[in-house]
N, C-alpha and C positions, 0 to 999 in steps of 0.2 A: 668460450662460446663463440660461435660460426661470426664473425662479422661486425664482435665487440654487442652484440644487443643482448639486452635482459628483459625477461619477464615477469615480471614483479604481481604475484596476486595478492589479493586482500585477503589477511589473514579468518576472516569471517565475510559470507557470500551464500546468496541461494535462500532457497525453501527456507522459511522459519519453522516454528511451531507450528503458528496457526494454520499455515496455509498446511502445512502436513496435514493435519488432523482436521481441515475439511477436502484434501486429497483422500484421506482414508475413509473418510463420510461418503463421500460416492464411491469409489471402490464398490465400499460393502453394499451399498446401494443397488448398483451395477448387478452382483451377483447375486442378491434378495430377489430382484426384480427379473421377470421371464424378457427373457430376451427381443419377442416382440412388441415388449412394451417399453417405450423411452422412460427416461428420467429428466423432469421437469427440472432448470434451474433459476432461480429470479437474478435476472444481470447475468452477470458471469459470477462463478467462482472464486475465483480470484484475477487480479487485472494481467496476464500476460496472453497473448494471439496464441500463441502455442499451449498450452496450458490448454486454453478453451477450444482450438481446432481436435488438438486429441479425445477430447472430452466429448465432443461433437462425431468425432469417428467411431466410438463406444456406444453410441445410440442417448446422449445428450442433448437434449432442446432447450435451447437457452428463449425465455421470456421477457418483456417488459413488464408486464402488469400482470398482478393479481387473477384478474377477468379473462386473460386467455390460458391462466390453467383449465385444463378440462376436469369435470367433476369426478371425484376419486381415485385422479391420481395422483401418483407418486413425484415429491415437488423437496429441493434442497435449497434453503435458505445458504446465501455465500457467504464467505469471510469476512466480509464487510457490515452484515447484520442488515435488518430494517427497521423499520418504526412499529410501534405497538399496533394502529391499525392496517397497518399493511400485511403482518403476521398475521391477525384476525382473519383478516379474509383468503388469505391460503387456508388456516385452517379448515375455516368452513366449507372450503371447496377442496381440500385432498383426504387423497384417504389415507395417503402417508405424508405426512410430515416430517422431516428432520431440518433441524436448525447447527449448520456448521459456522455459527457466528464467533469469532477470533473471541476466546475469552478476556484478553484483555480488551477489544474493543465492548464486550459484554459490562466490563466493570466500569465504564466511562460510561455506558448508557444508562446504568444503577446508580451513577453518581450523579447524573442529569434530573433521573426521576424523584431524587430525594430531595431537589428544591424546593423551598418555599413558592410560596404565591408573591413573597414581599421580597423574594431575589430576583437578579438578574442573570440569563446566562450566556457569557461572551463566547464564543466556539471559534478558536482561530484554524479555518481549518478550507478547504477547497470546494470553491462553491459548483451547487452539482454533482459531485460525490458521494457514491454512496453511502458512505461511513457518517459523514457529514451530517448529510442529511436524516440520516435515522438515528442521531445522538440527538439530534435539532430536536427530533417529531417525540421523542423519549422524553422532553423537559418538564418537570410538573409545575414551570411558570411559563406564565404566557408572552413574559419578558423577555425572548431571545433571540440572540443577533450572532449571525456568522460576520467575522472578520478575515480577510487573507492576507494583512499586513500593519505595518504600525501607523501608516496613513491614515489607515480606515479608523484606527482610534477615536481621532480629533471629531469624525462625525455622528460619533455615536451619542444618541440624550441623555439628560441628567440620570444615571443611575444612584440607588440610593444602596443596594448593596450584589456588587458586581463578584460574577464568579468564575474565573477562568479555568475551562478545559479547552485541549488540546487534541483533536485527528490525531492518531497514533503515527501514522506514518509522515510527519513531518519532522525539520530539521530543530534539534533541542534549543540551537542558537538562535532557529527563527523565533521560538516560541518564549526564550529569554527576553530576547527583544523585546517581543511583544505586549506582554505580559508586563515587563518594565514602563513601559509607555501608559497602561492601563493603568496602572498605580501612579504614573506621574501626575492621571488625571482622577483617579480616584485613588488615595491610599489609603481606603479601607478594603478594596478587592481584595478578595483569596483566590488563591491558587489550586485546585483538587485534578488528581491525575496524572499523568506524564505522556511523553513519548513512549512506548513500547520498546521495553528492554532490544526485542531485534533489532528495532530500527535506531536505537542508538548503536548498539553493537556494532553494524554495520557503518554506520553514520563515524564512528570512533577509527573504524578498520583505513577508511578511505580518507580521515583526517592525517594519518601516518601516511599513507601507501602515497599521498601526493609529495610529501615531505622530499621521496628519492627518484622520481618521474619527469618525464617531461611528455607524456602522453597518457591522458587516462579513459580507457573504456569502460563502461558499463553497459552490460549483457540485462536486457527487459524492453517493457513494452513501451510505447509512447505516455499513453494512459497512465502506466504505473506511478501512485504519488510518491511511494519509497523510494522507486529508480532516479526518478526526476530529480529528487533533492540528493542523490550521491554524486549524480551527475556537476549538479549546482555546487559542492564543496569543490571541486576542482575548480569550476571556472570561476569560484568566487578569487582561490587565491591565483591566479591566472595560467591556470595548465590546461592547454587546449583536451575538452574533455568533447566524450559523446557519447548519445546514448544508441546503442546497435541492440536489432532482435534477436541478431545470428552471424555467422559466418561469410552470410551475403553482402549485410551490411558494413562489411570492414571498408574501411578505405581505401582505393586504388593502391598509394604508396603508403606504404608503414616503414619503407626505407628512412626516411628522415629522420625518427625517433629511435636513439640507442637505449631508454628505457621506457616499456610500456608496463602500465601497469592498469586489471583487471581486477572488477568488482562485478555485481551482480543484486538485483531486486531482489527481496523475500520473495516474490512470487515466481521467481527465473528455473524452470528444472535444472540440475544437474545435468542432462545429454544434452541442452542448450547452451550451457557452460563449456562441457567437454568439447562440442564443435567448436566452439569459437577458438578455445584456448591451443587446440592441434590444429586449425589452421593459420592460427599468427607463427605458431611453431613451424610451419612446414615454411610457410612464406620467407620467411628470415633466417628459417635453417640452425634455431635455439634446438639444441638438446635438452633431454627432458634433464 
């Protein structure tokens, strides 16, 4: 190799499931739908600028709220799901509905709903998000508290029977943590749920890939909560990490670093992968 440098990619990277199969939820959408009529999305999609600019060039209108769908149109719930009454009133106001909600983030909102009134529900998870937030509004106790750390523990009131779920897209270690903390002060809490097999995958890929590096990038968005924390496993064990959208975002000099190594968000396409990866290639002069 040109210059002694390697490229080291994470042996798992990119599009998951989920985000495929509500990629393919608008697609089909797309071509159901007559061309001069958009396709309504609540939020985005999924969280990457690219991802939602393409989607946006396609004849996509991305919304906040419920209230500026127009009546009887065509409207896709994103990979991140929402709350029961937030769904409600799409319904009532589209005349298509499709729900591209990340199944597994679906079976954490079914595990929300099947609380008691006499549980509690701890949600360690990213306040403001939308995942979050629509596991929160999903709860059938009135009991429940988002957390984003093991700090936040100590301030939480007397719970009498505490139940912890987990936002899919965070790090398994944080949510050990976490969740250990919980039981230090309640040890009768249970546990229901997990991280999402992807986001562990991923989260596993980039616990090795730091192991042989001394530079690690990560290809996604800023928003992204999956990208953030692959990001976060580098800089935890001290390998100057970053998180980049694209190929713009490289750093001036990559000269300094004789191994980089590349990972990527579940929500990251594939041609946003391939540019970044053939321009660190060209810069450095690695052979494929």
């Amino acid at each position: 190799m040109a210059g002694n440098y390697e490229l080291r990619i994470a042996r798992c990277l990119g599009f998951c499931g989920g985000v495929r199969r509500a990629m393919d939820a608008f697609k089909h959408l797309r071509t159901e739908t007559p061309a001069a009529k958009p396709v309504y999305v609540l939020h985005e999609l999924v969280h990457n600028c690219t991802v939602t600019e393409q989607m946006r060039s396609c004849g996509a209108v991305f919304i906040a709220t419920p209230g500026e769908l127009p009546e009887g149109a065509t409207c896709l719930i994103g990979a991140h799901g929402v709350g029961p009454e937030t769904e409600q009133l799409l319904r009532e106001r589209a005349g298509c509905l499709v729900d591209a909600t990340c199944p597994i983030v679906k079976r954490v909102q079914q595990i929300a709903a099947q609380l008691s009134s006499d549980e509690a529900l701890v949600l360690l998870g990213v306040r403001g998000h939308p995942e979050a937030e629509g596991i929160l509004s999903h709860a059938g106790t009135t009991r429940r508290f988002l957390v984003t750390s093991v700090a936040e523990i100590a301030s939480l009131p007397e719970l009498s029977k505490p139940v912890f779920l987990c936002q899919t897209t965070l790090g398994h270690e944080q949510a050990d943590r976490v969740f250990a903390a919980l039981r230090g002060r309640f040890p009768n809490a249970r546990r229901d749920g997990s991280i999402c097999h992807a986001s562990s995958e991923r989260q596993s890929a980039v616990e090795e890939l730091v192991k042989s590096i001394d530079l690690l990038l990560v290809i996604g968005s800023p928003h992204s909560s999956n990208a953030n924390r692959l990001r976060e496993i580098g800089e935890y064990v001290g390998i100057p990490s970053m998180l980049i959208e694209g190929p713009e975002q490289l750093p001036d000099n990559l000269s300094g670093f004789y191994r980089i190594g590349v990972s990527a968000g579940a929500s990251t396409p594939d041609e946003q992968i391939y540019r970044t990866v053939d321009e660190i290639r060209r810069r450095l002069k690695i052979k494929d």
